[in-house]
C-alpha positions in Angstrom: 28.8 24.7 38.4 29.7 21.4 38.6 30.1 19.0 41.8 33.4 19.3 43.9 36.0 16.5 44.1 35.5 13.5 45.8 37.2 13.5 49.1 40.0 10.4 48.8 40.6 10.5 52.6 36.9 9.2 52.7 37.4 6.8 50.3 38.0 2.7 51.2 41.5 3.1 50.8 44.4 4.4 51.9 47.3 5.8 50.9 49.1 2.4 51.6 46.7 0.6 49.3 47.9 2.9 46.5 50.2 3.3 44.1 52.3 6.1 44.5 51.0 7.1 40.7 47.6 7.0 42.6 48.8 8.8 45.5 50.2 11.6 43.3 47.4 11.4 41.7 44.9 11.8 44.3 46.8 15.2 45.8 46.8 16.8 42.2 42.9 16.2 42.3 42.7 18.3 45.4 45.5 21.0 44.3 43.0 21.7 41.6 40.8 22.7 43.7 43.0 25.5 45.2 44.3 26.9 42.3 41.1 26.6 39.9 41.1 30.9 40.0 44.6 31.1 38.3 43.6 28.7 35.5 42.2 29.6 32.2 38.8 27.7 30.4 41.8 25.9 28.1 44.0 24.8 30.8 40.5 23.7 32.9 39.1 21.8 30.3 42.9 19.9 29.4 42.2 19.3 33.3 38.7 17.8 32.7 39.1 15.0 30.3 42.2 13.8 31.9 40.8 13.0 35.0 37.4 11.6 33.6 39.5 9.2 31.5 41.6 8.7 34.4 38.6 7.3 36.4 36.2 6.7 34.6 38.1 5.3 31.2 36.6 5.7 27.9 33.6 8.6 27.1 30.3 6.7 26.1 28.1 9.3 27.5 25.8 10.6 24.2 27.3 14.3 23.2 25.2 17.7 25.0 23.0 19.3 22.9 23.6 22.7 20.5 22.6 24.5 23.0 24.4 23.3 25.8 28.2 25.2 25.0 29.8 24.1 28.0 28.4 20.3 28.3 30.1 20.4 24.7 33.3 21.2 25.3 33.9 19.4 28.4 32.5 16.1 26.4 35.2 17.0 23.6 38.0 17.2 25.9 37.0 13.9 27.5 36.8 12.4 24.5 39.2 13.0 22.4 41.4 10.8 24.9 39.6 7.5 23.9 41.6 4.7 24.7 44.1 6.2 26.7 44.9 3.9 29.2 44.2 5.3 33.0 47.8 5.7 34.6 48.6 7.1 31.3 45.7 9.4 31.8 47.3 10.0 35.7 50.3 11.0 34.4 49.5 13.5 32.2 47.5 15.3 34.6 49.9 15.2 37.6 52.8 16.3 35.0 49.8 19.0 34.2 49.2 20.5 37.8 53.1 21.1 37.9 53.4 22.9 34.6 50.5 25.0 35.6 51.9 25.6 39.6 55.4 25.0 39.5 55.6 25.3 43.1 53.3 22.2 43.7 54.6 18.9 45.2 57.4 20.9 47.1 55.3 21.6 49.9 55.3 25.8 49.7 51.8 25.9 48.4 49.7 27.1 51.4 45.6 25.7 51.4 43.9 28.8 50.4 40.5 27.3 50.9 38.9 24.9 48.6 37.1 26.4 45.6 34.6 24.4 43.5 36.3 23.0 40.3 33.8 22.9 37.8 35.8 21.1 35.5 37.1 18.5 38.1 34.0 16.7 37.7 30.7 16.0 36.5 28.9 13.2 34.7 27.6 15.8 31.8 24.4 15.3 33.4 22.1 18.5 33.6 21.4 20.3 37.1 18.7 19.5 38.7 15.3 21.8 38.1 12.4 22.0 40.5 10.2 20.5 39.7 7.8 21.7 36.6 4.2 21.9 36.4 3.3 21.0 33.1 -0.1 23.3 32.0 2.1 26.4 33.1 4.9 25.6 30.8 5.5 27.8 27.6 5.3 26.5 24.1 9.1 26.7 24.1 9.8 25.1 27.6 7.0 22.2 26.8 9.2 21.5 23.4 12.5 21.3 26.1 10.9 19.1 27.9 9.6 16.9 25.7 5.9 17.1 26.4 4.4 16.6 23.2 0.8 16.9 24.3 1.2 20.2 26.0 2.6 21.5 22.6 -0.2 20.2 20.9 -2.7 22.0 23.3 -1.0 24.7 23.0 -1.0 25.2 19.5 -5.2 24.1 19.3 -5.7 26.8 21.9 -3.0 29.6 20.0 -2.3 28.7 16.6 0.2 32.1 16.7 2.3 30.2 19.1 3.7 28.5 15.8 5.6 31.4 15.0 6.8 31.7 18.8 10.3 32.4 19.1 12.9 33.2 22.0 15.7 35.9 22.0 18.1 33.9 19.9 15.5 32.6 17.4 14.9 29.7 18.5 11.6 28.2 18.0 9.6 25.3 19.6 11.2 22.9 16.6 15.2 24.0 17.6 14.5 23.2 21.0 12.6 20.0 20.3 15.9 18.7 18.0 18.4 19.8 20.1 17.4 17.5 23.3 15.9 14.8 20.9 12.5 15.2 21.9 10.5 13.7 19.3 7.2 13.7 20.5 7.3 17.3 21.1 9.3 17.9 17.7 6.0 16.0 16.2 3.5 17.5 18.2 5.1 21.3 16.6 5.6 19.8 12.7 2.0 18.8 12.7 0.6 21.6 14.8 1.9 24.1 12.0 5.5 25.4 12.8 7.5 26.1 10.0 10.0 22.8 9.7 12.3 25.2 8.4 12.4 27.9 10.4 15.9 29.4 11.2 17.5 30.9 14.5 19.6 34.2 14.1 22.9 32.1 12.5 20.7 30.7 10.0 20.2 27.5 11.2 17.1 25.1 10.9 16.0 22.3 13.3 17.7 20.0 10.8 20.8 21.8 11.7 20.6 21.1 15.3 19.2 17.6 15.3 22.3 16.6 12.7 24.7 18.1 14.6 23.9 16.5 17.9 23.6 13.3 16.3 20.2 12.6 17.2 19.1 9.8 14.6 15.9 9.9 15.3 14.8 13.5 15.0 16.8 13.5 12.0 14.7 11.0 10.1 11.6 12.5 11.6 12.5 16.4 10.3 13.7 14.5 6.8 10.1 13.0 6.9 8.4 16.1 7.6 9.8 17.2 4.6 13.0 19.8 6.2 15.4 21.3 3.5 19.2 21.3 3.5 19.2 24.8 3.6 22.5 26.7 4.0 23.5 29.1 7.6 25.1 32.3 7.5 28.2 30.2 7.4 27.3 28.5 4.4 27.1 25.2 6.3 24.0 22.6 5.4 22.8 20.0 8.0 25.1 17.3 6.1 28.2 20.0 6.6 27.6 19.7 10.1 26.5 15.9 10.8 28.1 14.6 14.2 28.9 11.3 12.9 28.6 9.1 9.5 25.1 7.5 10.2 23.7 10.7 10.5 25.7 11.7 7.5 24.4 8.8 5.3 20.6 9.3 6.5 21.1 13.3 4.9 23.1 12.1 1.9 20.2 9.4 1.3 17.4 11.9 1.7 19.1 14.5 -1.2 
């Protein structure tokens, strides 16, 4: 779950250094907080972007990974409003709050106790992990993580480990190309995994890496030799490249 809101009565300002857009602004922030149980994943994520264009303007944080659904969405939402200027952004989400509680603003909404709004905010940054101890880290987790040379042990010591796969068929070469991790995405190609091994939807590491928009893992897949092969969907890597550069590079390599 994601951080709570920022306290404004902390902040360096008051509510006489505002505007009264800010002002408004500031109590639909923490009215969110109250009513986060009564909103749906739609209305929460509408929510999201708003206010992280509101603050923090324009989206130039790189997009989550595959595998990260949630990091996705809430990255979508936030940019999609590129360019909106901030009291515009303000706006939208005060005029929001009301729609979804009619009854804010005319003072007959009680504080229920403050909930954690995980769509409030969060700087798409993952949560932090303890802290890992790298020889006792799986094939799988070492690929996460980027730690090329424990894959490469790894592999030396249990050439099977190639094959390895988790419960959604993921092996050490989706997880490598989903978090851009090219020394660990090397360290599996030329230990033996199959480049184009595919999950249970049908989807290689080319798939993954293109979709995320990871440039480099793209070229280095592409190098290895990884097909355009078709998911379950019928989609290749090129159907689903994030962007045109990654687009070109598969086009190019055809």
């Amino acid at each position: 779950m994601a951080e709570a809101l920022p306290e404004y009565p902390d902040s360096d300002f008051s509510d006489e250094d505002l505007s009264p857009l800010d002002i408004s602004f500031n109590k639909a922030t923490d009215h969110v907080r109250k009513i986060t149980s009564k909103l749906n994943n739609g209305q929460l994520l509408e929510l999201y972007g708003l206010f992280k264009q509101s603050t923090e303007g324009n989206c130039n944080t790189p997009k989550p990974g595959w595998l990260d659904g949630r990091g996705r969405k809430k990255w979508e939402a936030w940019k999609t409003l590129l360019d909106m200027p901030s009291d515009e952004a303000k706006e939208k989400y005060v005029a929001l709050v009301e729609k979804y509680d009619p009854e804010w603003g005319d003072g007959s909404v009680e504080n229920k106790g403050d909930k954690e709004a995980w769509v409030a905010v969060s700087s798409l940054r993952y949560s932090p992990e303890p802290e890992l101890v790298h020889n006792e880290l799986s094939i799988l987790e070492a690929a996460r993580e980027d730690l090329g040379d424990r894959v490469k042990d790894l592999l030396t010591q249990y050439p099977e480990l190639k094959n390895k796969k988790d419960e959604d068929g993921l092996s050490a070469l989706h997880w490598a190309a989903d978090r851009d991790a090219v020394s660990a995405l090397t360290a599996a190609v030329e230990g033996g995994c199959d480049i184009n091994a595919t999950d249970d939807s049908g989807q290689t590491a080319l798939h993954y890496a293109a979709s995320c928009g990871h440039v480099s893992s793209t070229k280095l897949l592409i190098k290895y030799g990884a097909a355009m092969l078709k998911d379950e969907e019928g989609n290749t890597p090129i159907d689903l490249a994030a962007d045109d550069e990654i687009r070109n590079i598969l086009e190019g390599a055809q």
